[in-house]
N, CA, C and O atoms as a GROMACS GRO file, in nm:
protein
  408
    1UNK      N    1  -1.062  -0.202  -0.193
    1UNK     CA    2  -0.925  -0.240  -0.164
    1UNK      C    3  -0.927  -0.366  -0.079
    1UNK      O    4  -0.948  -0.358   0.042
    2UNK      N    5  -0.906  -0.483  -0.138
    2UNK     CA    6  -0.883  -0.622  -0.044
    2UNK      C    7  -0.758  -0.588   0.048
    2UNK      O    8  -0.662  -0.510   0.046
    3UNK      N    9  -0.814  -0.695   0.137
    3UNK     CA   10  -0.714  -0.687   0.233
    3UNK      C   11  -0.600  -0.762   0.196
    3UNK      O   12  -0.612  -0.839   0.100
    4UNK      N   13  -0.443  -0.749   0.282
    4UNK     CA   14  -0.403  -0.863   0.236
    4UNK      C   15  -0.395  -0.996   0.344
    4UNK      O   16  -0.487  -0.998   0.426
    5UNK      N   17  -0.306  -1.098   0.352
    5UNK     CA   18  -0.345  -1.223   0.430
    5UNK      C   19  -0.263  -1.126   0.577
    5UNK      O   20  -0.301  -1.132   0.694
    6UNK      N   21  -0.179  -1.068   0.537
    6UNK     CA   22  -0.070  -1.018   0.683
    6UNK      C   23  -0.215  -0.943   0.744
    6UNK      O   24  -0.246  -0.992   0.852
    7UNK      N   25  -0.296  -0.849   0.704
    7UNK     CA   26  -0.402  -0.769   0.751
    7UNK      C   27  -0.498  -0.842   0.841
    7UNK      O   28  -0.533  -0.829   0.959
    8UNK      N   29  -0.532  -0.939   0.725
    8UNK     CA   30  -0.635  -1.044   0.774
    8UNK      C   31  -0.604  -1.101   0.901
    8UNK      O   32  -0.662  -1.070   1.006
    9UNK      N   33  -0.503  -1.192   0.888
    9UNK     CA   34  -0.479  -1.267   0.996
    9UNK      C   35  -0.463  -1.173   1.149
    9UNK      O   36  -0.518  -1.207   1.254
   10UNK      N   37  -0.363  -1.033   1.129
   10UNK     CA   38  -0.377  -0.916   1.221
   10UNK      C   39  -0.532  -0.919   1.302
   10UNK      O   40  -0.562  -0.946   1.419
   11UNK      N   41  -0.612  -0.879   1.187
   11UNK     CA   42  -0.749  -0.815   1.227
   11UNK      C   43  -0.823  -0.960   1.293
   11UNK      O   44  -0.898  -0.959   1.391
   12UNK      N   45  -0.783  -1.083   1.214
   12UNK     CA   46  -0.914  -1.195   1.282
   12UNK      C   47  -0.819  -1.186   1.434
   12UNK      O   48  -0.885  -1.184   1.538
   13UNK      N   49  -0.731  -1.184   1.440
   13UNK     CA   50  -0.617  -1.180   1.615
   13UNK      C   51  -0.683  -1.105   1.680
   13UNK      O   52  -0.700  -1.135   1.798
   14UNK      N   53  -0.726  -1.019   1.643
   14UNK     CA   54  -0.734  -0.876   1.755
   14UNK      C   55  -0.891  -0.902   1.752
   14UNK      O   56  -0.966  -0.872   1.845
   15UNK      N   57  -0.923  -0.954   1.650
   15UNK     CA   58  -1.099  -0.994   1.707
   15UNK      C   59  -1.177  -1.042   1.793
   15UNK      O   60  -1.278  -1.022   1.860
   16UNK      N   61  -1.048  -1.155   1.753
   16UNK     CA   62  -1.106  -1.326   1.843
   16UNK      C   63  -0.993  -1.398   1.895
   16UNK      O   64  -1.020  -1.507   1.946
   17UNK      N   65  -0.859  -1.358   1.893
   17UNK     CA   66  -0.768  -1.417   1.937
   17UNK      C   67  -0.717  -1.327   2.053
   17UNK      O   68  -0.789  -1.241   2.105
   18UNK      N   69  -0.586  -1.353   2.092
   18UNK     CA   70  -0.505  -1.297   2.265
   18UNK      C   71  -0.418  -1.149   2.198
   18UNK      O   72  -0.355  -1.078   2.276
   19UNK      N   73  -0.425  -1.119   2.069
   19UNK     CA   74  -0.308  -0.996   2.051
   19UNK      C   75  -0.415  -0.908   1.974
   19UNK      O   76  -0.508  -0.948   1.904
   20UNK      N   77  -0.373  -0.760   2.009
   20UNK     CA   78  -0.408  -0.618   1.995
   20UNK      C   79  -0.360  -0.617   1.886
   20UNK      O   80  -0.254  -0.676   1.864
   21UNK      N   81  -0.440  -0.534   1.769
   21UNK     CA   82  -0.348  -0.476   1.651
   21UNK      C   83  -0.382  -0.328   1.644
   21UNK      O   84  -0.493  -0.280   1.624
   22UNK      N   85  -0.220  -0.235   1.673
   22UNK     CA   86  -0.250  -0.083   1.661
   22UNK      C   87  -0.206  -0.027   1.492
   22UNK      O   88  -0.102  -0.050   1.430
   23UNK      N   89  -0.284   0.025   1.464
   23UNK     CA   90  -0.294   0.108   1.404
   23UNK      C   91  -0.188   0.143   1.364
   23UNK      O   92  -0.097   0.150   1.446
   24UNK      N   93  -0.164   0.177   1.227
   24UNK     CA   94   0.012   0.220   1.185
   24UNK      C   95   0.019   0.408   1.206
   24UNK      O   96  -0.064   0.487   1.159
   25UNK      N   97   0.087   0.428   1.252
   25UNK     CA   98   0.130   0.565   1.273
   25UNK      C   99   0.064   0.657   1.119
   25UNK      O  100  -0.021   0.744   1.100
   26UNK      N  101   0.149   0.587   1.042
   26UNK     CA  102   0.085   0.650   0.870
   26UNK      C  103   0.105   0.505   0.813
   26UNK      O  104   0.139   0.402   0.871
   27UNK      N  105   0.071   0.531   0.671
   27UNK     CA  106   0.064   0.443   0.581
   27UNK      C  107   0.102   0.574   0.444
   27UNK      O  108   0.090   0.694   0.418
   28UNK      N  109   0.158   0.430   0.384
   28UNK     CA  110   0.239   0.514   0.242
   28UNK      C  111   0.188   0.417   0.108
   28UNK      O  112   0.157   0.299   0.124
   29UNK      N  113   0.185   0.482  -0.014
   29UNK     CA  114   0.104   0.400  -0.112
   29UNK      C  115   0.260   0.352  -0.203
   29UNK      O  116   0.370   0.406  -0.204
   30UNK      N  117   0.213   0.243  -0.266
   30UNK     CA  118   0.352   0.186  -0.356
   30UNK      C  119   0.289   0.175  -0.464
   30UNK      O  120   0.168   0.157  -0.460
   31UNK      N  121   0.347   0.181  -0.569
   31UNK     CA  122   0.317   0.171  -0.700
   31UNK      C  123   0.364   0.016  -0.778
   31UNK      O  124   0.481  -0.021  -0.777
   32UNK      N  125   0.271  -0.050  -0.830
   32UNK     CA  126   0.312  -0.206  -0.881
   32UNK      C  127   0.287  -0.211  -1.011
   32UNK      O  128   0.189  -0.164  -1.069
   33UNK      N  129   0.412  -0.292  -1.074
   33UNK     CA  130   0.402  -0.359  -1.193
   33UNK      C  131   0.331  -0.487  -1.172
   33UNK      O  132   0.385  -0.580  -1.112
   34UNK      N  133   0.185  -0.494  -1.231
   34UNK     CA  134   0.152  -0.586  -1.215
   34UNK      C  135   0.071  -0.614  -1.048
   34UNK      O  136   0.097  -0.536  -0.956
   35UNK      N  137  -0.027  -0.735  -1.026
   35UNK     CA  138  -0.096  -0.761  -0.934
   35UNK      C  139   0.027  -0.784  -0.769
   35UNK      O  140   0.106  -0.876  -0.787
   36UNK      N  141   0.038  -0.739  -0.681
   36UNK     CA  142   0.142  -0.772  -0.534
   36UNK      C  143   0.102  -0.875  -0.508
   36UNK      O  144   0.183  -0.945  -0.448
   37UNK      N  145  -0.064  -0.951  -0.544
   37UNK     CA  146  -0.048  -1.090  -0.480
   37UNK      C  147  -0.075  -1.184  -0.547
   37UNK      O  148  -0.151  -1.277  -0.524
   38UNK      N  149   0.017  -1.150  -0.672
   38UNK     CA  150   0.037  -1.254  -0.801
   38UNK      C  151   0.195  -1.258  -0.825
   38UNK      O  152   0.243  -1.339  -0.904
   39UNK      N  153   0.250  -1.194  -0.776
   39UNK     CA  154   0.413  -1.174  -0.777
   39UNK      C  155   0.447  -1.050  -0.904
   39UNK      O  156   0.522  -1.069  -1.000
   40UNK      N  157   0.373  -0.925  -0.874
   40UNK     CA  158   0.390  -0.780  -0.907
   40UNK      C  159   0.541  -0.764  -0.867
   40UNK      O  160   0.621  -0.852  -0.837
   41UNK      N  161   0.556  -0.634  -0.874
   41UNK     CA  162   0.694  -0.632  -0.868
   41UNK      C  163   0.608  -0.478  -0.856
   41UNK      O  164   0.513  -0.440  -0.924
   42UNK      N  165   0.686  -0.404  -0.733
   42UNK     CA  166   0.693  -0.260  -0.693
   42UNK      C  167   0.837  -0.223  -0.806
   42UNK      O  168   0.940  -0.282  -0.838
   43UNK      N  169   0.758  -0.066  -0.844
   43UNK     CA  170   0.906  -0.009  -0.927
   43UNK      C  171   0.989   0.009  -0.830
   43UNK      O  172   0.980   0.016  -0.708
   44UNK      N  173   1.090   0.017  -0.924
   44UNK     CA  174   1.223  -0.008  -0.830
   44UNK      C  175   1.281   0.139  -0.760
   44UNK      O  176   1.257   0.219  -0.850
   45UNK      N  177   1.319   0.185  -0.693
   45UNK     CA  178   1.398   0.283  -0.624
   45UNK      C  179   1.570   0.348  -0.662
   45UNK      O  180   1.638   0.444  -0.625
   46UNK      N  181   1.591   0.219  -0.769
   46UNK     CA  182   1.745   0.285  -0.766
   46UNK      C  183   1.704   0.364  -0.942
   46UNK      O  184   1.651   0.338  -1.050
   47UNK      N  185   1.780   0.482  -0.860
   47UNK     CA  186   1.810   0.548  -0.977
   47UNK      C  187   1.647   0.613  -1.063
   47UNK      O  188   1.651   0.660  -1.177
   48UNK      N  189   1.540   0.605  -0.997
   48UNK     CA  190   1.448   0.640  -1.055
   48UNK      C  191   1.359   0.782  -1.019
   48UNK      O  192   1.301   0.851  -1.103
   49UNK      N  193   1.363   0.800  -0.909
   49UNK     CA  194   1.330   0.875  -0.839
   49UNK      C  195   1.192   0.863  -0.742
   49UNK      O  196   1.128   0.953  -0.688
   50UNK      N  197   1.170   0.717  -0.739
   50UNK     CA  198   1.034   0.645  -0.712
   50UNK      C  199   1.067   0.650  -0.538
   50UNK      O  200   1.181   0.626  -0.497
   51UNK      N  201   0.968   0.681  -0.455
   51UNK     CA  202   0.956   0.652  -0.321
   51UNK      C  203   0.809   0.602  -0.320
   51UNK      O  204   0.732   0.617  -0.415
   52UNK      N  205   0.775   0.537  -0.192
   52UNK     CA  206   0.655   0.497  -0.162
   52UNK      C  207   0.623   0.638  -0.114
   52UNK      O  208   0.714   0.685  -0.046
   53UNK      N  209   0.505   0.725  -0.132
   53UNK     CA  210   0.451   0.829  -0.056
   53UNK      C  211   0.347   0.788   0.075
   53UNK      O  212   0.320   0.672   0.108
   54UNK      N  213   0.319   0.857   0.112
   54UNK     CA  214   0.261   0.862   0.270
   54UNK      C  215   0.100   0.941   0.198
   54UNK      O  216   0.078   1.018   0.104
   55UNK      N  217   0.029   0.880   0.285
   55UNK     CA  218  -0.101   0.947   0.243
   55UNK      C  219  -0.204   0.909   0.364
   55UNK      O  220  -0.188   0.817   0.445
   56UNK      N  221  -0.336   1.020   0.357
   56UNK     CA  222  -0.414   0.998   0.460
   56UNK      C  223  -0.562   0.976   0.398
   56UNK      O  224  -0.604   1.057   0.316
   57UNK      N  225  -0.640   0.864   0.441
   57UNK     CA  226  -0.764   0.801   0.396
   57UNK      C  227  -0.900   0.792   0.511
   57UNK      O  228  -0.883   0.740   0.621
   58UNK      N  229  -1.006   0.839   0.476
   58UNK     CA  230  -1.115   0.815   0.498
   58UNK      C  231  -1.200   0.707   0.475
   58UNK      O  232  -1.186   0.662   0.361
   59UNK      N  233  -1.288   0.645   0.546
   59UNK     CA  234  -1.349   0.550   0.510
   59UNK      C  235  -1.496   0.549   0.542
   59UNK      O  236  -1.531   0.562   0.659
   60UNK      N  237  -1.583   0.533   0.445
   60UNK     CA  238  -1.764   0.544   0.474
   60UNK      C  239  -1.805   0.446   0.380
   60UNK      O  240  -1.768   0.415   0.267
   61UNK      N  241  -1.892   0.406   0.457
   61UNK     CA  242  -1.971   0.300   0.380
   61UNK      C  243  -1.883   0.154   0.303
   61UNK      O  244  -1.920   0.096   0.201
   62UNK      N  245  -1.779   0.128   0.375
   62UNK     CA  246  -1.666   0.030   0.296
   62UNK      C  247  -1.621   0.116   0.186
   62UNK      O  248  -1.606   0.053   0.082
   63UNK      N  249  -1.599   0.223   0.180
   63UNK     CA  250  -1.496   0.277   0.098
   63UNK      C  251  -1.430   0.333   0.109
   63UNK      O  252  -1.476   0.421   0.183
   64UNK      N  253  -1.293   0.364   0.079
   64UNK     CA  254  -1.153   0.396   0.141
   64UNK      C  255  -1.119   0.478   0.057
   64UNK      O  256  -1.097   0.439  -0.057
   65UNK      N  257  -1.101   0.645   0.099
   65UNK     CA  258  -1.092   0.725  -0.024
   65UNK      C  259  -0.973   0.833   0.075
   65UNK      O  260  -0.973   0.867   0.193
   66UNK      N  261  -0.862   0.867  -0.065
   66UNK     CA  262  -0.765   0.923   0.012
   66UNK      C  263  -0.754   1.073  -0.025
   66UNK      O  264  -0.728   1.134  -0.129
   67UNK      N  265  -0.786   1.108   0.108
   67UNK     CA  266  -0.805   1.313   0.122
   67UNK      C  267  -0.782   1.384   0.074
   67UNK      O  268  -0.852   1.486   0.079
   68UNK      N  269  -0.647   1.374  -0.019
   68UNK     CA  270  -0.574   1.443  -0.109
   68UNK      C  271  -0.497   1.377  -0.235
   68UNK      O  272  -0.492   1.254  -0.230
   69UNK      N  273  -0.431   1.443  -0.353
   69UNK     CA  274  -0.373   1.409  -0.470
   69UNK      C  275  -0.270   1.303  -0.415
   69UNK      O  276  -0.278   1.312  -0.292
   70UNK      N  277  -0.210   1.241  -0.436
   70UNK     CA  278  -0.092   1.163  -0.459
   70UNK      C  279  -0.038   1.142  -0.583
   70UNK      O  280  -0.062   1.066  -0.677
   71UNK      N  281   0.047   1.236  -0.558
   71UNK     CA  282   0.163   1.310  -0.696
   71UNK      C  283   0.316   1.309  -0.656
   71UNK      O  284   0.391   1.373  -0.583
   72UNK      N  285   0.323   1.171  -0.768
   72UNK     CA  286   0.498   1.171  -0.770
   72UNK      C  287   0.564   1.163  -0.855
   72UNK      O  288   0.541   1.100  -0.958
   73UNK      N  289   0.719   1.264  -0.816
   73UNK     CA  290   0.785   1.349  -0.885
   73UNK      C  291   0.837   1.259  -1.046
   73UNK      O  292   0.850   1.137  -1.054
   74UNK      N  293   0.860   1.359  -1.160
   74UNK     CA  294   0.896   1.277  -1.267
   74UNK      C  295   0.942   1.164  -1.283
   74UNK      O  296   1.003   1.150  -1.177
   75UNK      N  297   0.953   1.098  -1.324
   75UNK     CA  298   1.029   0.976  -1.300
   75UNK      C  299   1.173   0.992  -1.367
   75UNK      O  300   1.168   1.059  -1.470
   76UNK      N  301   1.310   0.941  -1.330
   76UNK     CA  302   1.409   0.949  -1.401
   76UNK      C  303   1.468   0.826  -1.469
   76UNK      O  304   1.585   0.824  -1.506
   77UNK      N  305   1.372   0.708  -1.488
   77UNK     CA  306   1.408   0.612  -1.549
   77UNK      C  307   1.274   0.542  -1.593
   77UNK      O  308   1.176   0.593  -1.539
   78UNK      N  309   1.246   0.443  -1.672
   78UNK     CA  310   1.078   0.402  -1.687
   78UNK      C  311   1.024   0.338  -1.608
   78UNK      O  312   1.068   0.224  -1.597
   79UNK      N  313   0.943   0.365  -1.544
   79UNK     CA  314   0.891   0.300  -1.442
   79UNK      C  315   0.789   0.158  -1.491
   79UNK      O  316   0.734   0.082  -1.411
   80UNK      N  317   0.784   0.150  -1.637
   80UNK     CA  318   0.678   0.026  -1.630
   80UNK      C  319   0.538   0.078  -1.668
   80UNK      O  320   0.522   0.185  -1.727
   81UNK      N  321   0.435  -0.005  -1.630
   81UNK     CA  322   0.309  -0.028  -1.661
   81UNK      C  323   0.256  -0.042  -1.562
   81UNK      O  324   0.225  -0.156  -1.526
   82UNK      N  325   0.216   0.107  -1.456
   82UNK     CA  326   0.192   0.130  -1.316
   82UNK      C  327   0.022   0.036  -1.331
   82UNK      O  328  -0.029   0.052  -1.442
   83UNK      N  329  -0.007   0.004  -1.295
   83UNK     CA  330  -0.168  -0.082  -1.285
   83UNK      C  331  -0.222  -0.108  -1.144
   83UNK      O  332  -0.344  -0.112  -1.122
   84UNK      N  333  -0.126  -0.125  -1.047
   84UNK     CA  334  -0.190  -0.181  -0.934
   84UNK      C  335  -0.084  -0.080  -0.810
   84UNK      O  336   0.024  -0.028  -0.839
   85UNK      N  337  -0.140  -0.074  -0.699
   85UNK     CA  338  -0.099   0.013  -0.601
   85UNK      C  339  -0.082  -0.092  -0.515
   85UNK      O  340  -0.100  -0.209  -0.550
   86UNK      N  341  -0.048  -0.057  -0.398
   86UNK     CA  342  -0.053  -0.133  -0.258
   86UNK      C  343  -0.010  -0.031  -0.089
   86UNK      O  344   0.112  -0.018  -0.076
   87UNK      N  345  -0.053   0.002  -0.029
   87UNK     CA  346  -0.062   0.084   0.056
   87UNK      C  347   0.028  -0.045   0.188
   87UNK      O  348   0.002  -0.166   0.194
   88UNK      N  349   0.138   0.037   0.282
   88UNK     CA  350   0.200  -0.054   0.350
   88UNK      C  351   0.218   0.057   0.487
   88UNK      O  352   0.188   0.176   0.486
   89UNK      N  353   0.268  -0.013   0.591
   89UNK     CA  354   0.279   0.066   0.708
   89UNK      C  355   0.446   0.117   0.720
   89UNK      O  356   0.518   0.136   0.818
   90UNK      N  357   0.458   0.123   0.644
   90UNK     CA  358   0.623   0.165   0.651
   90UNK      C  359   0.682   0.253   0.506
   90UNK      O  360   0.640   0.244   0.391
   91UNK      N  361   0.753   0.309   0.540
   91UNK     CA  362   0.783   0.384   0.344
   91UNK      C  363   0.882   0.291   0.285
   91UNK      O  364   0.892   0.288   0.162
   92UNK      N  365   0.958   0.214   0.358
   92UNK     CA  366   1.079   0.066   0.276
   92UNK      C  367   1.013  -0.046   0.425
   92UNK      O  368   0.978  -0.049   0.544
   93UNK      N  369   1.032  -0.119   0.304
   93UNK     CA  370   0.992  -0.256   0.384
   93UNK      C  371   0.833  -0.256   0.455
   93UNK      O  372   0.726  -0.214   0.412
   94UNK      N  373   0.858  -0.304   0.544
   94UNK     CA  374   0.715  -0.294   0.587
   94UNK      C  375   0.597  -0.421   0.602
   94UNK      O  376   0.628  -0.539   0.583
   95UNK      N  377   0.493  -0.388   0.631
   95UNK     CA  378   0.403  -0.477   0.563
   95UNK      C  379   0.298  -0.399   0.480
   95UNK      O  380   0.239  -0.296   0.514
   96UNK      N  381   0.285  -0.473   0.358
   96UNK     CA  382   0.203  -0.475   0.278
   96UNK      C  383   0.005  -0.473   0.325
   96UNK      O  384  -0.042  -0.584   0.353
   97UNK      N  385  -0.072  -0.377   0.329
   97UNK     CA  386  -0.196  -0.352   0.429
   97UNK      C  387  -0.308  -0.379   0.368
   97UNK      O  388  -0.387  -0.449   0.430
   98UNK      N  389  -0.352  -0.326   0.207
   98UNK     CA  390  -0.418  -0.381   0.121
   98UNK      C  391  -0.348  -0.353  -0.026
   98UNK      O  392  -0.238  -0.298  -0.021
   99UNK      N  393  -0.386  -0.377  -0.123
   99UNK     CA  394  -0.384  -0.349  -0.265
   99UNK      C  395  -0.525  -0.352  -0.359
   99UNK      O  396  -0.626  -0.422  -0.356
  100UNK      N  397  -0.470  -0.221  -0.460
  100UNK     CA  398  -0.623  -0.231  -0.512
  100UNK      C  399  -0.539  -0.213  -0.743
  100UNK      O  400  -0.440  -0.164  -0.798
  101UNK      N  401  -0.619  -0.263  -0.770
  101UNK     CA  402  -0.599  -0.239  -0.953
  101UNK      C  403  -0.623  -0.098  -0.945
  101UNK      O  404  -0.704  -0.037  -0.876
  102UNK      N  405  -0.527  -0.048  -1.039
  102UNK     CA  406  -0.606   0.060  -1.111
  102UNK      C  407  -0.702   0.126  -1.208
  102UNK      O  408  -0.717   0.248  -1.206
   0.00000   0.00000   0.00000
């Protein structure tokens, strides 16, 4: 899962620069049409039954693997050609933390 530039720039700050970066309370996964840092497009929310879910991840050896299923509910409209995810610190809005293809 690459990072994205909002992450990056966070993490080189808190490395080597004057500001702390904490940790997001949770993180929630989004579902994308298409690549988020090619101009993807997250399915949409109205009328579909789509939320970003919340999920919890482990990490060993550079790999980021999440603890449990992430299962969401039928969809009530087409959601597209799900391919790419993106995990954010907020369930609307937010920032965007990494994204990975599916």
């Amino acid at each position: 899962m690459p990072f994205t530039a909002y992450t990056d720039n966070e993490l080189l700050n808190h490395l080597l620069g004057p500001a702390s970066y904490t940790k997001p309370a949770a993180v929630y996964v989004a579902l994308f049409n298409g690549d988020p840092a090619s101009g993807g497009t997250e399915v949409s929310t109205t009328g579909s039954a789509y939320t970003r879910l919340a999920a919890t991840f482990s990490v060993s050896l550079n790999v980021a693997t999440n603890s449990a299923n992430i299962e969401w509910p039928v969809s009530t409209t087409a959601w597209g050609t799900i391919d790419h995810i993106a995990v954010y610190d907020a369930v609307t809005g937010g920032n965007q933390l990494v994204t990975a293809a599916l």
